[in-house]
C-alpha positions in Angstrom: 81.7 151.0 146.4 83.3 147.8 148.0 85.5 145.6 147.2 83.9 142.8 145.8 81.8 145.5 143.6 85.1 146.8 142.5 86.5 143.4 142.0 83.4 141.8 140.2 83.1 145.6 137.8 87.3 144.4 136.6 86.4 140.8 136.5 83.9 141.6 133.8 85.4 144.2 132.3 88.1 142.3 132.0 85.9 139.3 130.2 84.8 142.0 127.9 88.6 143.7 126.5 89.1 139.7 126.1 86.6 139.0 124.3 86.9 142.1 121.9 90.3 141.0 121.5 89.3 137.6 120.7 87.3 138.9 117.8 89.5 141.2 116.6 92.3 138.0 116.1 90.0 136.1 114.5 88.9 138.8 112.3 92.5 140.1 111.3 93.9 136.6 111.1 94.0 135.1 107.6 92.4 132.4 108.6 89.3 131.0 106.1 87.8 128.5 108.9 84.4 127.0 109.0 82.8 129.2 111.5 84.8 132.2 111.8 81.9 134.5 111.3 80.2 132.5 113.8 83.3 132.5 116.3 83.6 136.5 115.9 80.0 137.2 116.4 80.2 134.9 119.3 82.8 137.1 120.8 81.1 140.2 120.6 78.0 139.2 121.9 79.7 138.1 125.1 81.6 141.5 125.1 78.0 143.5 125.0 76.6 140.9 128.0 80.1 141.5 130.3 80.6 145.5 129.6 76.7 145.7 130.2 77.2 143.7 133.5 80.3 145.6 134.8 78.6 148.7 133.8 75.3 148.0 135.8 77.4 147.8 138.7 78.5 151.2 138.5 75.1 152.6 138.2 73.5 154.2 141.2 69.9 154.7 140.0 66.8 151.8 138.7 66.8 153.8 135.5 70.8 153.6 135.0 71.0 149.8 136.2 67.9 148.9 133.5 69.9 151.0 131.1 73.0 148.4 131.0 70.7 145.7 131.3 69.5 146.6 127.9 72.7 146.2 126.6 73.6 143.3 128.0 71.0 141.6 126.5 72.2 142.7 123.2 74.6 139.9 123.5 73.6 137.5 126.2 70.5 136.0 124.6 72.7 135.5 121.3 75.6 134.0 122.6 73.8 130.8 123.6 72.4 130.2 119.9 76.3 131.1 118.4 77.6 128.6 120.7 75.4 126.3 119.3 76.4 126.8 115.7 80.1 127.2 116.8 80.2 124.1 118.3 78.4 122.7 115.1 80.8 124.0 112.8 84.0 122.4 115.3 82.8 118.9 114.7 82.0 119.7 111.5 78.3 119.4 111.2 77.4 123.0 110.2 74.8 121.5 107.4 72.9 119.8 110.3 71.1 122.8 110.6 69.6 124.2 107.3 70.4 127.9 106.3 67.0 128.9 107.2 66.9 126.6 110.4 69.7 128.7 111.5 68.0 132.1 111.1 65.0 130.7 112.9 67.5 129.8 116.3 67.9 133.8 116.6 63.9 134.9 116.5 63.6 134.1 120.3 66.7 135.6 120.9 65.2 138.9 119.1 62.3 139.0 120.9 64.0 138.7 124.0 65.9 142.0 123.3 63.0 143.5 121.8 61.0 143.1 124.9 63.8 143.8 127.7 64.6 147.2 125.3 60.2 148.1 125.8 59.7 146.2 129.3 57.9 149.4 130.8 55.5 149.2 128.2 54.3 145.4 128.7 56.4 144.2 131.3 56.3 140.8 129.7 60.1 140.2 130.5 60.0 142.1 134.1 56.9 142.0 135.4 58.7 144.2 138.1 61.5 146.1 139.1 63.3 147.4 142.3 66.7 148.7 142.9 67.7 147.0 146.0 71.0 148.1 147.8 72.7 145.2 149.5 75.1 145.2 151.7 78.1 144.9 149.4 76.8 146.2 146.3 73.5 147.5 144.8 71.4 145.2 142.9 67.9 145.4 140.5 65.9 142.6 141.8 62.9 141.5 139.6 59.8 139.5 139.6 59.9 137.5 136.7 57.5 137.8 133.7 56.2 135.2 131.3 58.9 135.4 128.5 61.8 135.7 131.0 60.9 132.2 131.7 60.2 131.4 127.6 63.9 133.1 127.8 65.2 131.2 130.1 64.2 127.7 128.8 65.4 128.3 125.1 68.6 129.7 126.4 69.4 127.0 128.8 68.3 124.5 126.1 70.3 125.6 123.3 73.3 125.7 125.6 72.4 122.2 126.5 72.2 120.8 122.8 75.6 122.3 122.7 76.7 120.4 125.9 75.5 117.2 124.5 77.0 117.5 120.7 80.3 117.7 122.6 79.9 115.4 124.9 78.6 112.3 122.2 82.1 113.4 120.3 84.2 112.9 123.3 82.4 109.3 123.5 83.4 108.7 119.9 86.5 107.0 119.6 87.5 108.3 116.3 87.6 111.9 118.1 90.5 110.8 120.3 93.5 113.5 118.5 90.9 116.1 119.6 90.4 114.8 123.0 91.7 117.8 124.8 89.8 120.5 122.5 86.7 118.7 123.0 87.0 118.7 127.0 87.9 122.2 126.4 84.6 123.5 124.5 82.7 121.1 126.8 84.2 123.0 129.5 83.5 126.1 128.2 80.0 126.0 127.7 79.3 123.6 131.2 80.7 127.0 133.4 78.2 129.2 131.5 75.2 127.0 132.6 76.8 126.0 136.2 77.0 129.7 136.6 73.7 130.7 135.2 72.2 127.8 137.4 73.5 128.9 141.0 72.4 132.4 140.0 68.8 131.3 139.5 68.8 129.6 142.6 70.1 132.3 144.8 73.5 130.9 145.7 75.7 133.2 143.8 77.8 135.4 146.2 75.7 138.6 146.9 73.3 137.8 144.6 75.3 139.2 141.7 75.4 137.3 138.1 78.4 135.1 137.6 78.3 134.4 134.4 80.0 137.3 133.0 83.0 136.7 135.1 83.4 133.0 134.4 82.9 134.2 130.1 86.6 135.2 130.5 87.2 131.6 131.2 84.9 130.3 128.2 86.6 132.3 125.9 90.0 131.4 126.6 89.1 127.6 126.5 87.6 128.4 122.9 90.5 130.1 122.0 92.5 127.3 123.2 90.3 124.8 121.3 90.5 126.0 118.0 94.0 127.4 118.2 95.2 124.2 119.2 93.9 121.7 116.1 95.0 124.9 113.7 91.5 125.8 112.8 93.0 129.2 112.4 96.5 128.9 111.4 96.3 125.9 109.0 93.5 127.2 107.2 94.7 130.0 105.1 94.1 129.1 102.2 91.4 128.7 100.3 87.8 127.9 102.0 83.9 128.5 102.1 82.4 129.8 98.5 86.1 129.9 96.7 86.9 126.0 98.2 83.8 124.4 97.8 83.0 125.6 94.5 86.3 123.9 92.9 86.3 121.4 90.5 89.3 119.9 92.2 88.9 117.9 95.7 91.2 119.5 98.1 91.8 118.1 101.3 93.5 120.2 104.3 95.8 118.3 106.8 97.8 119.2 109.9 101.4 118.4 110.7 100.3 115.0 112.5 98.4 114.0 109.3 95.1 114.4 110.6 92.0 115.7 108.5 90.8 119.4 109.0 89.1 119.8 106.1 87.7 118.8 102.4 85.4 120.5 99.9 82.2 118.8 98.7 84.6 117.7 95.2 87.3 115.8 97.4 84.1 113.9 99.3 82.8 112.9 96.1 85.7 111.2 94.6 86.7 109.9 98.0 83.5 109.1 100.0 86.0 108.4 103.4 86.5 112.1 103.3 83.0 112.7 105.1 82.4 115.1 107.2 82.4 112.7 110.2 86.3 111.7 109.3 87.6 115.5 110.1 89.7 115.1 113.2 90.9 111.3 112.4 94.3 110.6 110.5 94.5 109.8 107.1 96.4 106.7 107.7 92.9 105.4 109.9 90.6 106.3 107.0 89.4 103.5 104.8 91.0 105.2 101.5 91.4 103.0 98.2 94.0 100.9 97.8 97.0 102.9 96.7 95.5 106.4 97.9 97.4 106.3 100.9 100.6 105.7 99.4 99.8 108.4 97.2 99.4 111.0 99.1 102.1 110.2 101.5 104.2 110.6 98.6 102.7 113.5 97.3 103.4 114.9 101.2 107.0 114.2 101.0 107.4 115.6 97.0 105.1 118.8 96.8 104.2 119.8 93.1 104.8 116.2 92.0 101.5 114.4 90.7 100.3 110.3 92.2 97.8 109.1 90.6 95.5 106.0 91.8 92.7 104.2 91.3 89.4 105.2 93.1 86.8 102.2 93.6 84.0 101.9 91.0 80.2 103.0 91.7 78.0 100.1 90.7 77.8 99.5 87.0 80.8 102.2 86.2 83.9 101.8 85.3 87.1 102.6 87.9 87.9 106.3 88.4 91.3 107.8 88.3 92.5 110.7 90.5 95.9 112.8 90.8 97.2 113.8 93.6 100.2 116.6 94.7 100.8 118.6 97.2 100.7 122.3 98.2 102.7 123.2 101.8 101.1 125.7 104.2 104.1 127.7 106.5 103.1 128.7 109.6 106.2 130.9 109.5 108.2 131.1 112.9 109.8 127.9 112.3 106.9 125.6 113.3 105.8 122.5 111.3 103.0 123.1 109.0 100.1 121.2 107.3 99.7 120.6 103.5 97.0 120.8 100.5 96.4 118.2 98.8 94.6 118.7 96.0 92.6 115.8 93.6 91.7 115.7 89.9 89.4 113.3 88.4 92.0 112.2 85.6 89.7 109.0 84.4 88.6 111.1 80.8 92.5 112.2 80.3 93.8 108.3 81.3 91.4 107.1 79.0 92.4 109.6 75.9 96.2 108.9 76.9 95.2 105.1 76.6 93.3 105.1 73.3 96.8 107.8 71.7 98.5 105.4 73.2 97.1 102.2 71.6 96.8 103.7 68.2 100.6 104.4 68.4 101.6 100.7 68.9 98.5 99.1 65.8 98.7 99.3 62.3 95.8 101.6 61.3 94.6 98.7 58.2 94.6 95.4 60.7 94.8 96.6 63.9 97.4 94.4 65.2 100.6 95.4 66.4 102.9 97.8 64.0 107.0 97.4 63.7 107.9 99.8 66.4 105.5 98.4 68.9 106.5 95.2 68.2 110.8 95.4 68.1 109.8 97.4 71.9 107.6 94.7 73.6 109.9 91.9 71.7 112.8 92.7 73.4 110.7 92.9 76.8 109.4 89.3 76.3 113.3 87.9 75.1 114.6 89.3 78.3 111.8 87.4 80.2 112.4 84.4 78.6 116.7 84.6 78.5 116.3 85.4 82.7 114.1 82.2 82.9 115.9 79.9 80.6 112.9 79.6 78.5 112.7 78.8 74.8 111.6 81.4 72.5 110.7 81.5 68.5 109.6 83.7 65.9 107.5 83.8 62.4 107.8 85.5 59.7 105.6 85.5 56.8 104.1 87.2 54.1 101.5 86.6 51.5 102.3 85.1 47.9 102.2 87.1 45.1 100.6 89.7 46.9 101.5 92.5 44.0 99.7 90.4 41.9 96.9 90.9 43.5 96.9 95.0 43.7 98.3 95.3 40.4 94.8 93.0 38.7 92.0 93.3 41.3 93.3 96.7 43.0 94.3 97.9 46.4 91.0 97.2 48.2 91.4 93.8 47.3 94.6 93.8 48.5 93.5 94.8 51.9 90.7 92.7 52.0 93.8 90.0 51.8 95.5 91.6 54.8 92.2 91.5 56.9 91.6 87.9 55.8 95.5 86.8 56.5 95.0 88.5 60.4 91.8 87.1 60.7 92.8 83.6 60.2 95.7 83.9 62.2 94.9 85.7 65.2 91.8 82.8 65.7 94.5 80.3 65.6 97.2 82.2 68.2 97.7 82.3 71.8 97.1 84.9 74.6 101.0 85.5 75.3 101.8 85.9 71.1 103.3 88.8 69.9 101.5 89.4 66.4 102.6 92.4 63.8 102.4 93.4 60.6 106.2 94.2 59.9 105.3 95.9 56.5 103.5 95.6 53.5 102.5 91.8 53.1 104.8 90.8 56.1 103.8 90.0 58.8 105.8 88.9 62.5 104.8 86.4 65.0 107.3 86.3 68.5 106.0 83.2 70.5 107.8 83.1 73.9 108.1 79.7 75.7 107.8 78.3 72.8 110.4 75.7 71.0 110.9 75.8 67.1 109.4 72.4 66.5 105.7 73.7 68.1 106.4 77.3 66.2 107.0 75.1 62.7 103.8 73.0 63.8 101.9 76.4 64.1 103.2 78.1 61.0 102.2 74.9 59.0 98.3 75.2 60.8 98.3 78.8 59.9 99.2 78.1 56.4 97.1 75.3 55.7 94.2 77.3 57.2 94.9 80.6 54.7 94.9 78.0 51.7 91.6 76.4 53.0 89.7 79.4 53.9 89.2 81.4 50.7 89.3 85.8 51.0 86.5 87.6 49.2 87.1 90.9 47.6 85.0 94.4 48.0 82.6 92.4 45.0 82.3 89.4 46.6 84.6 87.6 44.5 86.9 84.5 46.2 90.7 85.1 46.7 93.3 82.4 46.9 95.5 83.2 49.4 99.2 81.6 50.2 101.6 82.2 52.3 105.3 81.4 53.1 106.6 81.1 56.5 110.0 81.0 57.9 110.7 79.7 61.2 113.2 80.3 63.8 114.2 79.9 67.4 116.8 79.8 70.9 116.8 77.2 73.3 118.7 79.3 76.0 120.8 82.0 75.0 123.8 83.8 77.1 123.1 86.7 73.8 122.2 90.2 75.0 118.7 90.8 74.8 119.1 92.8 71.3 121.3 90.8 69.5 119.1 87.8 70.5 116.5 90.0 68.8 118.4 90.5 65.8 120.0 86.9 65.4 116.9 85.2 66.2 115.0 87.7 62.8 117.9 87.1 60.9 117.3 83.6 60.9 114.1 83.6 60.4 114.4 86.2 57.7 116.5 83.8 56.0 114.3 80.6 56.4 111.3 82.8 54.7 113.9 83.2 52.0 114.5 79.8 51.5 110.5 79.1 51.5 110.2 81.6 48.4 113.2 80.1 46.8 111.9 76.6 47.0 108.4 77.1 45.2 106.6 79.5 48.4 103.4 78.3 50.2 105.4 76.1 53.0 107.2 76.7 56.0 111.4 76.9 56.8 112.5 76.3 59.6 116.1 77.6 60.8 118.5 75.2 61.9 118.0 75.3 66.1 120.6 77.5 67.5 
């Protein structure tokens, strides 16, 4: 055996314990990535076409060199086709293919080892054979049959596609943070086809097949490829059947805030998320307003829930989604990528919304009740005392409204509620803070608003609830009056609550004086 023989049988060998090992990682890691099946099988496919190779070399006899052959076509004929759907899965179009498109890319490859495995039967793959001893090392040599050439175009094609995938993703600027892996996997399957190539056309050295040797190379630049944008240590988690069957979007990033991965949920509340964005940053993805912001601060306070709003589809209403964080360690020391997980909370704001609104109303009128009111009061007085604005209040409540429960009953009496808030509300502005304070009382805070235009309003209102008669349950009219008592601040140096408090008092005090002098007309306060 010479030298080179000796030194091309480690060269392969060599490919082969590398490429084993190279499964084996993959296989142990805990790694959930798109592809890993693909990735392992990849592996050991090459490991049957370089052990088969070194092997031949060993073998002194036709029947010993056909023997290894055999089993290098196990793998050989395979690998091209789980390039194809490795490099598939890398950019993240696996679902280009469909399932049963990707079964059909490994018939040829099975016939191919079907016939090498029963050549002396047909000898449509060799149509013959001839151990040939060279000067350095012995060789089969072959005439070529039919389906090696069938075999050889499908092989070199599918290797090809997978050139060409790569190559229009290192044209596409939004691949530029995976520059290096793509050269890398573009790399890795050009030497493959260079290799094959200057075998076919008789300028390999000795006439011996390169390929296996230069596998070693192709592996490690996978390796390198997927290693390096943490397809395998970033993706621990949670992926495949488990991932994409969540209800909840999940989104996997690296350290650098760049897109690895999201299940079909996370792409349907966020359309950006497409398949076609994995590899970009978040920040460079056109995200909702207030997503961003949202997840960057879910990044920087795992467990704690963001919520924004996600654009409406046409003729729905906005969506809400929540946001947090889950950190992945990489252990070691080493900066680590994040979950982020989304919820559709639209359903649960809208509930929160409606409790929330029926909290702050008064079940009969549906205006505001006392406790909402005395809250948002106080909000709109420290508006006003901050801008030197004029503020006033109402108070007023219907005349002899006991009368009215007492003779006609209680239904009446709400139909006189109803009919009170109904003539008022048509006669208020958008910025009017309008209550029911309790029983017949009712609260009007006007901000921006001096007491003569409040005392000018409370007269319209009650001139409008003498004019316009109620009817009860039976149809029957109601005369409804009202008092009023007016009151209100120029500018105040008051704290907000007692402004609140002085500002009612006095106006309590004017409705007192209305009742006092006959009811049905309006008090005002003296200005303070």
């Amino acid at each position: 055996m010479t030298a080179f023989t000796s030194t091309y049988i480690v060269l392969t060998a060599l490919a082969g314990v590398l490429n084993v090992f190279v499964a084996l990682y993959a296989l142990m890691s805990r790694a959930l990535f798109s592809g890993k099946l693909v990735f392992i099988l990849m592996a050991l496919a090459n490991s049957f076409y370089t052990f088969g190779a070194a092997l031949e070399k060993t073998s002194e006899t036709l029947d010993g060199m056909m023997l290894w052959t055999t089993v290098q076509y196990a793998g050989m004929p395979f690998s091209a086709v789980l390039t194809l759907l490795l490099a598939l899965h890398f950019l993240g179009k696996a679902d280009l293919i469909p399932a049963w498109g990707r079964w059909l890319l490994f018939v040829i490859p099975s016939i191919t080892f079907l016939l090498v495995l029963t050549n002396s039967h047909h000898h449509l793959f060799y149509q013959d054979i001839y151990f040939h001893r060279g000067l350095s090392t012995p060789t089969m040599d072959f005439t070529m049959g039919e389906w090696y050439v069938v075999h050889g175009c499908y092989t070199f094609g599918t290797l090809f596609a997978a050139l060409c995938l790569m190559f229009q993703a290192l044209l596409r600027p939004g691949n530029k943070a995976y520059r290096r892996q793509l050269i890398a996997l573009f790399a890795g399957i050009l030497l493959p086809i260079t290799a094959s190539l200057l075998y076919l056309l008789g300028f390999s050295p000795n006439g011996v097949d390169p390929v296996p040797v230069v596998l070693c190379f192709t592996s490690l630049l996978f390796v390198y490829a997927f290693l390096s944008t943490d397809k395998m240590a970033l993706l621990p988690v949670a992926r495949e059947n488990v991932m994409e069957s969540m209800g909840e979007g999940v989104l996997v990033l690296d350290a650098s805030w760049r897109l690895l991965d999201s299940n079909r949920s996370a792409r349907v509340l966020l359309p950006a998320l497409a398949r076609s964005a994995l590899g970009q940053s978040l920040g460079s993805l056109e995200l909702p307003d207030g997503a961003a912001a949202a997840f960057r601060s879910a990044w920087e306070q795992p467990g704690k829930p963001y919520s924004f709003a996600s654009p409406p589809l046409p003729g729905e209403e906005p969506r809400w989604c929540e946001v947090y964080a889950a950190p992945i360690s990489r252990g070691g020391g080493q900066a680590g990528g994040c979950l982020l997980v989304l919820s559709d909370i639209t359903e649960r704001r809208s509930l929160q919304e409606e409790l929330k609104r029926l909290a702050s109303r008064d079940p009969l009128t549906g205006i505001l009740n006392r406790g909402a009111f005395m809250r948002e009061a106080e909000e709109a007085l420290g508006r006003c005392f901050g801008d030197g604005l004029p503020v006033s209040m109402i108070l007023f409540d219907i005349d002899h409204f006991k009368g009215i429960n007492d003779t006609l009953g209680h239904e009446a009496g709400d139909s006189a509620l109803l009919h009170a808030v109904s003539v008022c509300s048509s006669l208020l502005g958008p910025d009017v803070l309008f209550a029911r304070y309790g029983g017949e009382e009712f609260v009007l805070l006007l901000p921006g608003i001096d007491s003569f235009t409040a005392e000018q309003l409370a007269e319209s209102i009650r001139m409008a609830l003498e004019s316009t008669p109620a009817l009860d349950p039976d149809g029957r009219p109601l005369g409804i009056r009202a008092s009023f008592g007016v009151a209100g601040f120029g500018r105040t140096a008051l704290p907000v609550q007692d402004g609140y408090r002085a500002l009612f008092r006095s106006a309590d005090q004017a409705l007192y004086a209305a009742k006092e002098q006959g009811r049905n007309r309006v008090i005002s306060a003296p200005s303070s």
